[in-house]
C-alpha positions, -999 to 999 in steps of 0.1 A, spaced: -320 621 110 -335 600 88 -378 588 91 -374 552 93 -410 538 99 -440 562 89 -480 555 97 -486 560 61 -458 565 34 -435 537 27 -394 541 22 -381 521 1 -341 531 8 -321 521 -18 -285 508 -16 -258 530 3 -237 550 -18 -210 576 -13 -203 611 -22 -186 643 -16 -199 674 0 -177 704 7 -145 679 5 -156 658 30 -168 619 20 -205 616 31 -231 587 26 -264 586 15 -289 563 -4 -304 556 -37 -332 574 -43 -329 599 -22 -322 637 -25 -291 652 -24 -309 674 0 -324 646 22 -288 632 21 -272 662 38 -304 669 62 -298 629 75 -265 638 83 -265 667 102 -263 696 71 -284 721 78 -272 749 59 -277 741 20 -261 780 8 -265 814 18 -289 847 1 -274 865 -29 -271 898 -12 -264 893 25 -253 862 25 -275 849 50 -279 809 57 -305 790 35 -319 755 41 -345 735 35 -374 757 25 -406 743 3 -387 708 -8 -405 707 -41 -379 728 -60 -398 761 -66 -377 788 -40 -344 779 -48 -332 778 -15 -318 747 -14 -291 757 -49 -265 743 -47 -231 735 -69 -231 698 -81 -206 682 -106 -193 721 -114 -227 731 -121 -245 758 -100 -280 764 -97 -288 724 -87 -319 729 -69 -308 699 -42 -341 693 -28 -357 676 -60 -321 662 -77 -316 621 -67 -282 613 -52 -258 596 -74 -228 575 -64 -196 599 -66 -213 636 -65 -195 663 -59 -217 686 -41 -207 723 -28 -221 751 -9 -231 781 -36 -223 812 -20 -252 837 -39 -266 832 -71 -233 812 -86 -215 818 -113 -220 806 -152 -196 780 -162 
């Protein structure tokens, strides 16, 4: 699910580019979110609370709740929402808090 045409805000997509997300290859844009990549295609679920391990998703989409960490490249933490897709990403569901490389 992706806004194609809005009353006021303009998207300028960018060109299509690929990347990985648990394993499987997905596509997304330039200029988008790694977030807003996964939410277009169906990904819902971004990680899961520290303690119970309940399901986390999109939240406040400015990068201030963390609920949307995620681990890209090796690194844990990524706050998805505000981090721009790049060609080749590895992205992975953090299970908790994540670990320190």
């Amino acid at each position: 699910m992706r806004i194609l045409k809005h009353p006021v805000l303009n998207f300028n997509r960018g060109k299509e580019i690929e990347f990985v997300f648990n394993g499987q290859k997905m596509i997304g844009y330039e200029g988008e979110t790694i977030a807003a990549a996964l939410h277009a295609s169906s990904i819902k679920i971004l990680g899961y609370s520290p303690y119970k391990h309940r399901p986390r998703g999109f939240y406040c989409a400015i990068g201030n709740c963390a609920a949307c960490n995620m681990i890209v490249n090796g690194e844990p933490n990524v706050r998805t929402c505000v981090t721009e897709l790049k060609e080749g990403d590895v992205v992975e569901t953090q299970v908790g808090k994540g670990e320190i490389i």
